[in-house]
RODO-2510 file (C-alpha; in nm, 4 decimals, decimal comma):
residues 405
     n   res          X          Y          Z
     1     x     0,0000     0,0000     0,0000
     2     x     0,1341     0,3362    -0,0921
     3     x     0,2773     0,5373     0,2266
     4     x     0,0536     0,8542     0,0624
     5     x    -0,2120     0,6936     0,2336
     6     x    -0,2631     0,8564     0,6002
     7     x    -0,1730     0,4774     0,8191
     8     x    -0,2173     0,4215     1,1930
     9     x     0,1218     0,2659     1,3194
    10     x    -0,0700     0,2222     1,6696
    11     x    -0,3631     0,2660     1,8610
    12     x    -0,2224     0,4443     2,1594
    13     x     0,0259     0,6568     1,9787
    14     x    -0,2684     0,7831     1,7725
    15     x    -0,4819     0,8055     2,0519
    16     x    -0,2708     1,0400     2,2071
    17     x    -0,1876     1,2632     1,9273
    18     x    -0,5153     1,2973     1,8080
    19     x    -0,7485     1,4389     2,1380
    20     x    -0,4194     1,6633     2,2072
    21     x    -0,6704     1,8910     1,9938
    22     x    -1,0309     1,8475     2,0725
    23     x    -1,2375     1,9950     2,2215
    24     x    -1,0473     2,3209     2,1393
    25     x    -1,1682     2,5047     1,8099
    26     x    -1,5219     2,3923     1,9301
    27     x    -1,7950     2,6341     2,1061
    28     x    -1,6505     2,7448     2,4647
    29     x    -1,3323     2,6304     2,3989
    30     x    -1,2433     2,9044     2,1487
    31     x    -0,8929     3,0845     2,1761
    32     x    -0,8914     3,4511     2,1859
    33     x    -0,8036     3,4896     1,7993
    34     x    -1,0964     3,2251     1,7367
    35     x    -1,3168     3,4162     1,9348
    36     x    -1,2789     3,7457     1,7749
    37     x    -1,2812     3,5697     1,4346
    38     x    -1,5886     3,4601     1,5339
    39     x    -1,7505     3,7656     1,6212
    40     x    -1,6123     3,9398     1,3006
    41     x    -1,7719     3,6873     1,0908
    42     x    -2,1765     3,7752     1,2750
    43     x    -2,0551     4,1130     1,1553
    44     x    -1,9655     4,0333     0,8226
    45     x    -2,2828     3,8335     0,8079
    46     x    -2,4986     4,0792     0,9473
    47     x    -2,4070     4,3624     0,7216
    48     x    -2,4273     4,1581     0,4044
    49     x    -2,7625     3,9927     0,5102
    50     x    -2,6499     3,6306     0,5884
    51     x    -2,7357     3,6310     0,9375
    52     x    -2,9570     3,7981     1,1933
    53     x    -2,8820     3,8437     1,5766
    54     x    -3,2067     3,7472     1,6835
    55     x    -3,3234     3,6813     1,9244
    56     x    -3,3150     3,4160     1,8112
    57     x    -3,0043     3,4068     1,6270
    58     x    -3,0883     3,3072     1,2667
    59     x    -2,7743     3,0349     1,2776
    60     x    -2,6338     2,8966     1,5803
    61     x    -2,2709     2,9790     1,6656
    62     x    -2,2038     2,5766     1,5807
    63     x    -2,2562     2,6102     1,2435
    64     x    -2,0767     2,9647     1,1991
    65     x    -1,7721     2,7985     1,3834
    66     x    -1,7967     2,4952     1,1357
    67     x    -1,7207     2,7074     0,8461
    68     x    -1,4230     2,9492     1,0208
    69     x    -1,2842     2,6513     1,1530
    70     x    -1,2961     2,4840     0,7499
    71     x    -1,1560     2,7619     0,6178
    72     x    -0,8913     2,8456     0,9445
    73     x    -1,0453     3,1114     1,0736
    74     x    -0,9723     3,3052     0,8042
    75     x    -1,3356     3,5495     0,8120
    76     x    -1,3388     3,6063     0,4445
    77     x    -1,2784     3,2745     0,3277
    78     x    -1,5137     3,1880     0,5219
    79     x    -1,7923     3,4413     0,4394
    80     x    -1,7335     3,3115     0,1043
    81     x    -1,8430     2,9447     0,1397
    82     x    -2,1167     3,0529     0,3670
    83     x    -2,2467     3,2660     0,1169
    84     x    -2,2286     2,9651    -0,1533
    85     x    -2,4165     2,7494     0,0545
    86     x    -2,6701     2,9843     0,1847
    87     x    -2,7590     3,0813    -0,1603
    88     x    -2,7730     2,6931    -0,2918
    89     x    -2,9964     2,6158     0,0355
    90     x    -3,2121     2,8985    -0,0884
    91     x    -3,2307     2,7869    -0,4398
    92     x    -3,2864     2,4413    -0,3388
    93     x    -3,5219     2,5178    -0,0705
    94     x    -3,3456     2,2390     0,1656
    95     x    -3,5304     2,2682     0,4773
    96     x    -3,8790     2,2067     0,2566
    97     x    -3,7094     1,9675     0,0684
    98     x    -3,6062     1,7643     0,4303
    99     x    -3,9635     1,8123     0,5571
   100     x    -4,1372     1,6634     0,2587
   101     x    -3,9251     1,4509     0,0902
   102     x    -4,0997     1,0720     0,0201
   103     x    -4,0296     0,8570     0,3165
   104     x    -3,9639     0,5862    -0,0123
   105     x    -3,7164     0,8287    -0,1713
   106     x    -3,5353     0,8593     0,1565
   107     x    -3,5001     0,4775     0,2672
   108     x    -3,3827     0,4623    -0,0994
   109     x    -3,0931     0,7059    -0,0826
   110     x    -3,0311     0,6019     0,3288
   111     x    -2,9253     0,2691     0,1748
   112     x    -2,6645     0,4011    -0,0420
   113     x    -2,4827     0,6412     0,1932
   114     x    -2,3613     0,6190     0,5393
   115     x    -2,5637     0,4642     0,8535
   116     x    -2,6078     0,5720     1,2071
   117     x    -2,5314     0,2931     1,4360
   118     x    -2,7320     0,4827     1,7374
   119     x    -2,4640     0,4741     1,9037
   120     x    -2,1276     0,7145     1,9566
   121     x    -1,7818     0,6858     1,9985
   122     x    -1,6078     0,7982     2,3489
   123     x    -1,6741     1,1733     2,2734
   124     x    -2,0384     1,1156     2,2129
   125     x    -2,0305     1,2130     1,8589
   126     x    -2,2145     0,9842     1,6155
   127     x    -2,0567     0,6960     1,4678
   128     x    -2,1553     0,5981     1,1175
   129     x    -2,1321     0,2830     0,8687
   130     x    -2,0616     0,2763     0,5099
   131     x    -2,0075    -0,0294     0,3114
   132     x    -1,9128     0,0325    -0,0295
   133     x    -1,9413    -0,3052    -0,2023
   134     x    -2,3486    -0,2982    -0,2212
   135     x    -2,2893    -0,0122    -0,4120
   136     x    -2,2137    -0,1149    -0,7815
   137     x    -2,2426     0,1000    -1,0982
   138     x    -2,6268    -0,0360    -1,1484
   139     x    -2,7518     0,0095    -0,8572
   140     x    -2,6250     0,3720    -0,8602
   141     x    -2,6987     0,4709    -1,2295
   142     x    -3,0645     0,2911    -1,1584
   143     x    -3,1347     0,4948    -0,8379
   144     x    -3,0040     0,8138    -1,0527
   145     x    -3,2574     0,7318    -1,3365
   146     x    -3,5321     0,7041    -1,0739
   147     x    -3,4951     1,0038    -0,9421
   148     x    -3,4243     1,2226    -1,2699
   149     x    -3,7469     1,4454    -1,3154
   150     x    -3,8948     1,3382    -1,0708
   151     x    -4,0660     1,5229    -0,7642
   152     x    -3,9698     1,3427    -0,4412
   153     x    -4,0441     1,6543    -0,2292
   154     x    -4,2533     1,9755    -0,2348
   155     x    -3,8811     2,1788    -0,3031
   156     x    -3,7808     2,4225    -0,5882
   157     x    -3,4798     2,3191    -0,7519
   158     x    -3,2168     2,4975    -0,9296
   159     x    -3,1720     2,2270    -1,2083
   160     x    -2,7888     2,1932    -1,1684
   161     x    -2,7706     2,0463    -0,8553
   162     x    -2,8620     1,6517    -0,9981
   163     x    -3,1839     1,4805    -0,8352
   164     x    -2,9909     1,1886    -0,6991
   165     x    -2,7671     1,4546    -0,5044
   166     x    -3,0380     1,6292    -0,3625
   167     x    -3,1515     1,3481    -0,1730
   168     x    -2,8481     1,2707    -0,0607
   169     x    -2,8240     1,6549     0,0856
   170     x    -3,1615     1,4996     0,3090
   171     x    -2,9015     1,2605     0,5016
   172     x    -2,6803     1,5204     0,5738
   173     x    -2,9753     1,7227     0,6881
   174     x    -3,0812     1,4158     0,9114
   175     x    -2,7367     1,4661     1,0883
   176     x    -2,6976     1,8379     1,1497
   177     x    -3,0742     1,8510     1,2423
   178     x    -3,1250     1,5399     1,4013
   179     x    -2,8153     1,2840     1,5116
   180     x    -2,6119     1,6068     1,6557
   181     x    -2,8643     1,7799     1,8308
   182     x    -2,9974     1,4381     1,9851
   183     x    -2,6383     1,3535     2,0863
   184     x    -2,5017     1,6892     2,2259
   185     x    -2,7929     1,6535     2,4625
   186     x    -2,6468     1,2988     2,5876
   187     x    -2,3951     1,4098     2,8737
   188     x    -2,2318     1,0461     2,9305
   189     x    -1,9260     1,1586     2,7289
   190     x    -1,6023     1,3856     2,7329
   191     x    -1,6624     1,7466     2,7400
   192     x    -2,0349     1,7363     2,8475
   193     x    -2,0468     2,0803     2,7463
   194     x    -1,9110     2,0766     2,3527
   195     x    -2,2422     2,0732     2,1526
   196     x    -2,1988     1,7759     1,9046
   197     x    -2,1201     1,8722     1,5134
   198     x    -1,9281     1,6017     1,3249
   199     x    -1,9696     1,2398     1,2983
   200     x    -1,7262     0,9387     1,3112
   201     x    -1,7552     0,7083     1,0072
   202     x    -1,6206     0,3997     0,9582
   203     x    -1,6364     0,2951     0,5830
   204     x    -1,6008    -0,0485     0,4977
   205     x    -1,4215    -0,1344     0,1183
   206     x    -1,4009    -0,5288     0,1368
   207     x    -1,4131    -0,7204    -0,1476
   208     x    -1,4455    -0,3818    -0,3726
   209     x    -1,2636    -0,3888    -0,7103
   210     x    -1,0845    -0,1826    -0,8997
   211     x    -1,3490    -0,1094    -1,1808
   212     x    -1,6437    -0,0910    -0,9376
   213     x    -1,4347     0,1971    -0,7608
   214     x    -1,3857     0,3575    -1,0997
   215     x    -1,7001     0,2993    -1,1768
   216     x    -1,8095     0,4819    -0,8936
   217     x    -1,6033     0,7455    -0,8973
   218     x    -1,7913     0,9793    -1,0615
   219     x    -2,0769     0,9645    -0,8259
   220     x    -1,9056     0,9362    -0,5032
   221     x    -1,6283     1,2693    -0,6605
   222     x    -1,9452     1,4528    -0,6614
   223     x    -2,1349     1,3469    -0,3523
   224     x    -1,7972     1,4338    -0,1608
   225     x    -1,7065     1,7462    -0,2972
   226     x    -2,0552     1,9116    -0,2371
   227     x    -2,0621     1,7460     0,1287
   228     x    -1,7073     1,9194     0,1737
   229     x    -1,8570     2,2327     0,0223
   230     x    -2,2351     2,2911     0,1747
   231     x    -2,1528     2,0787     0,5179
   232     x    -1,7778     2,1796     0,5852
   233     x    -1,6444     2,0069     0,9083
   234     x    -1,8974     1,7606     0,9951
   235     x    -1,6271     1,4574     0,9507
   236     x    -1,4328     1,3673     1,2352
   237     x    -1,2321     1,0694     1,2239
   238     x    -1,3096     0,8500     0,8901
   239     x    -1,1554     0,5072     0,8701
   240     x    -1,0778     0,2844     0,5890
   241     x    -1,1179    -0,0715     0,6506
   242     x    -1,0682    -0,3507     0,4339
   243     x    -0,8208    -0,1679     0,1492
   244     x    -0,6896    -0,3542    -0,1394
   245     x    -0,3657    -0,3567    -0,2789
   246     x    -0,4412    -0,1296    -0,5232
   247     x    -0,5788     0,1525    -0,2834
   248     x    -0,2712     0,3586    -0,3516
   249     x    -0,4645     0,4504    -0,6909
   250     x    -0,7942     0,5325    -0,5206
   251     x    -0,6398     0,7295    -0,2673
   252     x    -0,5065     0,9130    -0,5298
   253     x    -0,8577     1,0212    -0,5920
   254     x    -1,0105     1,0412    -0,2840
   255     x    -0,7559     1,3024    -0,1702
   256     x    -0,8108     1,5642    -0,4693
   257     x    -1,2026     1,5469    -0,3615
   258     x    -1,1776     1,6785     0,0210
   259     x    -0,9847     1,9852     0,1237
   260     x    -0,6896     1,9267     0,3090
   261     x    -0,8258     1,9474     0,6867
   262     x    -1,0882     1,6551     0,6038
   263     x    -0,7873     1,4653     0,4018
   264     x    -0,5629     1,4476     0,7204
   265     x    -0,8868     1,2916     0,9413
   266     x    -0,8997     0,9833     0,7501
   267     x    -0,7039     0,7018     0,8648
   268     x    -0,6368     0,3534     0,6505
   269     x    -0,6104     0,0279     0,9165
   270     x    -0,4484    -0,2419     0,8265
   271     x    -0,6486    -0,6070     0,9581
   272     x    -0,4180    -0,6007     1,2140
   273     x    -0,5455    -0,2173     1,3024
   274     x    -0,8613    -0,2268     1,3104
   275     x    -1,0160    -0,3681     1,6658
   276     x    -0,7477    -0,1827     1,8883
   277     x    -0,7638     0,1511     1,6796
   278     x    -1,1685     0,1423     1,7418
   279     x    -1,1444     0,0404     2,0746
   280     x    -0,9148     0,2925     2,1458
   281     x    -1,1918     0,5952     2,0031
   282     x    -1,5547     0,3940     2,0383
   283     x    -1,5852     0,1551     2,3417
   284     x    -1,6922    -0,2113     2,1950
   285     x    -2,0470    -0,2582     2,2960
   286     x    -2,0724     0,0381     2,0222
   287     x    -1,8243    -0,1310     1,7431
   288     x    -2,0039    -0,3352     1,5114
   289     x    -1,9185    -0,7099     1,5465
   290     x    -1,8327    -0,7102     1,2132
   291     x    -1,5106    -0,4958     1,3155
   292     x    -1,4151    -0,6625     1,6047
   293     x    -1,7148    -0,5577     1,8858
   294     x    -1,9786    -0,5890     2,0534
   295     x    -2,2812    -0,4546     1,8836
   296     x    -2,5282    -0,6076     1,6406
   297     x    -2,5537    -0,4402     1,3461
   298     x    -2,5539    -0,4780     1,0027
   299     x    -2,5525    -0,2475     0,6797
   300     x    -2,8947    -0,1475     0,5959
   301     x    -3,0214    -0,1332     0,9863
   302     x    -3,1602     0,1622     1,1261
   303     x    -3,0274     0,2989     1,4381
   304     x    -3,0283     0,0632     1,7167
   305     x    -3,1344     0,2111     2,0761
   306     x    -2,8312     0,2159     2,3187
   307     x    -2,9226     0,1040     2,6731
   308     x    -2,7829     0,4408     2,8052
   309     x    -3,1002     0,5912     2,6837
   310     x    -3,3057     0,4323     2,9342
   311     x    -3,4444     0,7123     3,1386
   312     x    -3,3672     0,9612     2,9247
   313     x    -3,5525     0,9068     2,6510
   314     x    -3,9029     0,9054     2,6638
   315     x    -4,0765     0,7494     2,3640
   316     x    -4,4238     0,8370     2,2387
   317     x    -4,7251     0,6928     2,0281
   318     x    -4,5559     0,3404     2,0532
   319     x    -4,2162     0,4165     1,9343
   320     x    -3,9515     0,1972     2,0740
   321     x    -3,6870     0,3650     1,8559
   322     x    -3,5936     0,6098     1,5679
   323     x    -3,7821     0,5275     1,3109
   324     x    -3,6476     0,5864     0,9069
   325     x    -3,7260     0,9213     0,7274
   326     x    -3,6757     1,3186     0,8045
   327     x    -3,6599     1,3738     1,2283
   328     x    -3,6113     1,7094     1,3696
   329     x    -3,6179     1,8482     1,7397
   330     x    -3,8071     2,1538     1,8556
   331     x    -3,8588     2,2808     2,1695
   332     x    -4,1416     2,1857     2,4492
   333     x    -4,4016     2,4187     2,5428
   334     x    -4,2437     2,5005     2,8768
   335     x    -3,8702     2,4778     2,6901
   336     x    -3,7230     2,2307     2,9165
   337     x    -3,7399     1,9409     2,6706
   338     x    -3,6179     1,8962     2,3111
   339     x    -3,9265     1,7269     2,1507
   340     x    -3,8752     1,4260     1,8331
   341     x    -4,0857     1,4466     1,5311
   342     x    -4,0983     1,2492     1,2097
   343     x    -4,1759     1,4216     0,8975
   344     x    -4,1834     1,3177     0,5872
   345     x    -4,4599     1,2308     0,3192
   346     x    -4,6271     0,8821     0,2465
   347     x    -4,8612     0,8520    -0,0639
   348     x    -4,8905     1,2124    -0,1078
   349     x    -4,9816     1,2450     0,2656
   350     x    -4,7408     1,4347     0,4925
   351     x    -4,5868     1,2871     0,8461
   352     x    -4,6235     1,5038     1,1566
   353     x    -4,5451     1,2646     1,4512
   354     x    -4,4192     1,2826     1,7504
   355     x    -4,2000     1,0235     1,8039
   356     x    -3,9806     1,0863     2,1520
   357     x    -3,8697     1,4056     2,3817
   358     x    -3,4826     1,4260     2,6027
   359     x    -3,4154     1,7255     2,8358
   360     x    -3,2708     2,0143     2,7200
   361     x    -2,9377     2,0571     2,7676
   362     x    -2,7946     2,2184     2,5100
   363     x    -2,8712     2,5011     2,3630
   364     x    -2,9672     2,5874     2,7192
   365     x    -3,1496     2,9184     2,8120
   366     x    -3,0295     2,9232     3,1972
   367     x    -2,7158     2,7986     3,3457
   368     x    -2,9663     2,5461     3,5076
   369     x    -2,9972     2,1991     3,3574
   370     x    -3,2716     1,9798     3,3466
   371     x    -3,2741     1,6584     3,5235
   372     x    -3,1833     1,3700     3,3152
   373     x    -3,5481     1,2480     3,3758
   374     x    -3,5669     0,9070     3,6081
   375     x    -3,2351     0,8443     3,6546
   376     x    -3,2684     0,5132     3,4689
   377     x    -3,6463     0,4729     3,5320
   378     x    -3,8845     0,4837     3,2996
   379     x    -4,2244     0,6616     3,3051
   380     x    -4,5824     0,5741     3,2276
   381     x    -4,8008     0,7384     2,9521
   382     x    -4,7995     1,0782     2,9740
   383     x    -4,7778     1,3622     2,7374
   384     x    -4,4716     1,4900     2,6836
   385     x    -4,5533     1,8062     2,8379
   386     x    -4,6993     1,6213     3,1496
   387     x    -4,3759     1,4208     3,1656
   388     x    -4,1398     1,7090     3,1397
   389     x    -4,3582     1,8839     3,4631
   390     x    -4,3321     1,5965     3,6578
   391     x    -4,0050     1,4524     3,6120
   392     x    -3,9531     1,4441     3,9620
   393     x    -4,2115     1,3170     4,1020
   394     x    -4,1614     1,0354     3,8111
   395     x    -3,8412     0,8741     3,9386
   396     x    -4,0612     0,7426     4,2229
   397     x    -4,2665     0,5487     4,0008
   398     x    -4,1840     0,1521     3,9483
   399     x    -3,9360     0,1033     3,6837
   400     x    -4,0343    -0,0813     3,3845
   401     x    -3,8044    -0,2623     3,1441
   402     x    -3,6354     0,0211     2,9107
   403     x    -3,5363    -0,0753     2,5552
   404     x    -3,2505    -0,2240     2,4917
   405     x    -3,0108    -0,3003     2,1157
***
């Protein structure tokens, strides 16, 4: 294997080097030159229309940081992808096209991009699954042709941005508006208080050729490079796993399509590599047995619950766990819980369920947090307003069996 290829020599040496950084560059851990970059670029925004003050603040300070830290805090740079992507998300109409998007059309494209395990590695942020070898040059061009004219969502389109793509851009919305959110209010991790904005992949090559890489390389150039472009800094670590001999030529490609900062987070193991690298970043009853853990699941699943949910999550209208499709968060009536719901349409008619609520911990109006509900019990049936009012009193009621992966 070529040496161009970023290699872990060892899991602890890595280990070490690598959270020598984190969780500095993120919110509340900025330096005093990130910080005033930071507050340059609301000005910048501000007086060229991108972004308003509030209250409340039309972006969060998490995604403004996402794009200073992508283009090293450099305001201008910056400014300048923001501005790309603001204007595409306008033109696009994203956020309709993530509410309304066919619940069909999404499973589709969730099957052909990376997975949420439901579960996170040691920092609490997401960790993903790709496998690569489903993915051959039929499958693709035939989900492509599917989707070419069609209308999978009640969205404007700009008509350069392919069809194929744009449902892909629903995934990513899943995880900024969704998987992050849900996680940065999870406080069994490192730095409790760092909101959650990338995601850990592992992406699985075994048994992929040499012509079904090439003859997905035009797709997956141009699924990565608008990723890189319109979600900047939303990869953490990405590693390779199964690489063939002849990766030194793909790596060759993947390298031009990600800017340099994403380029130096993705790490090639060897067989050897693999469990005591993971281990080392995602405890194994969250590795995938398939690479050497605990957990079962395999490509194609949706999210399996994690027993550290239990009393914490509080499911609703029969929901045992996150179900496929578009989820958001919004606030409770009394703000003291973040509030699931599934949206989505089905045979022209749209989704508006509620399908769980957490506390609110982040973004949090008062210094004050909310109590993790039960403290591993869980509740009867109650709404989720009645639940979030007496959360308390709850914890005295007899614990039922939570849910479990």
């Amino acid at each position: 294997m070529s040496t161009e290829a970023t290699r872990v020599t060892s899991a602890t040496s890595y280990s070490v080097g690598a959270d020598l950084s984190y969780p500095h560059g993120h919110l509340g851990h900025l330096t005093e030159h990130q910080q005033k970059a930071l507050g340059e670029f609301k000005s910048v925004l501000k007086e060229r229309g991108y972004y308003k003050a509030g209250p409340p603040p039309s972006h969060d300070e998490t995604v403004l940081i996402r794009f200073l830290r992508a283009r090293r805090w450099i305001v201008e740079d910056a400014y300048v992808q923001f501005k790309e992507t603001e204007d595409w998300r306008a033109a696009n109409d994203i956020d309709v096209l993530y509410r309304t998007i066919d619940l069909d059309a999404y499973e589709q494209s969730r099957r052909l991009y990376p997975q949420w395990t439901g579960r996170r590695d040691r920092r609490g942020i997401p960790l993903y699954v790709f496998e690569v070898r489903p993915l051959d040059s039929k499958t693709i061009s035939d989900y492509e042709r599917q989707g070419s004219g069609k209308t999978f969502s009640e969205a404007k389109v700009d008509g350069k941005t392919p069809s194929g793509l744009l449902r892909l851009f629903a995934l990513y919305e899943n995880l900024t508006g969704f998987a992050m959110p849900f996680c940065s209010q999870l406080q069994d991790r490192e730095s409790p208080d760092v909101p959650i904005t990338m995601s850990t992949n592992i992406v699985d090559i075994s048994g992929v050729g040499l012509k079904q890489f090439w003859n997905l390389k035009s797709h997956m150039q141009s699924a990565s490079q608008l990723a890189t472009a319109h979600y900047p800094e939303t990869l953490d670590r990405i590693f390779i796993i199964g690489a063939p001999v002849f990766f030194s030529t793909v790596w060759g490609w993947i390298k031009r399509w990600f800017d340099p900062i994403t380029v130096s987070k993705i790490f090639v193991l060897s067989s050897s590599e693999v469990k005591p690298t993971l281990e080392s970043f995602i405890e194994p009853r969250n590795i995938p047995k398939k690479y050497g853990g605990e957990l079962d699941f395999s490509w194609g699943e949706l999210p399996k619950t994690d027993p550290k949910w239990d009393g914490v999550v509080l499911w609703e209208n029969g929901h045992k766990s996150f179900p496929t499709g578009p989820l958001l968060w919004s606030d409770s009536e009394d703000g003291k819980r973040l509030v699931c719901r599934g949206h989505g349409s089905k045979g022209g008619s749209k989704r508006e369920e509620v399908i769980c609520s957490v506390p609110k911990i982040w973004p949090a109006e008062t210094e004050a947090k909310v109590d993790a509900v039960t403290n591993g019990k869980t509740v009867g049936k109650l709404t989720v307003d009645e639940k979030a009012a007496g959360v308390v009193a709850a914890a005295d009621a007899p614990a039922t069996e939570g849910t479990t992966a």
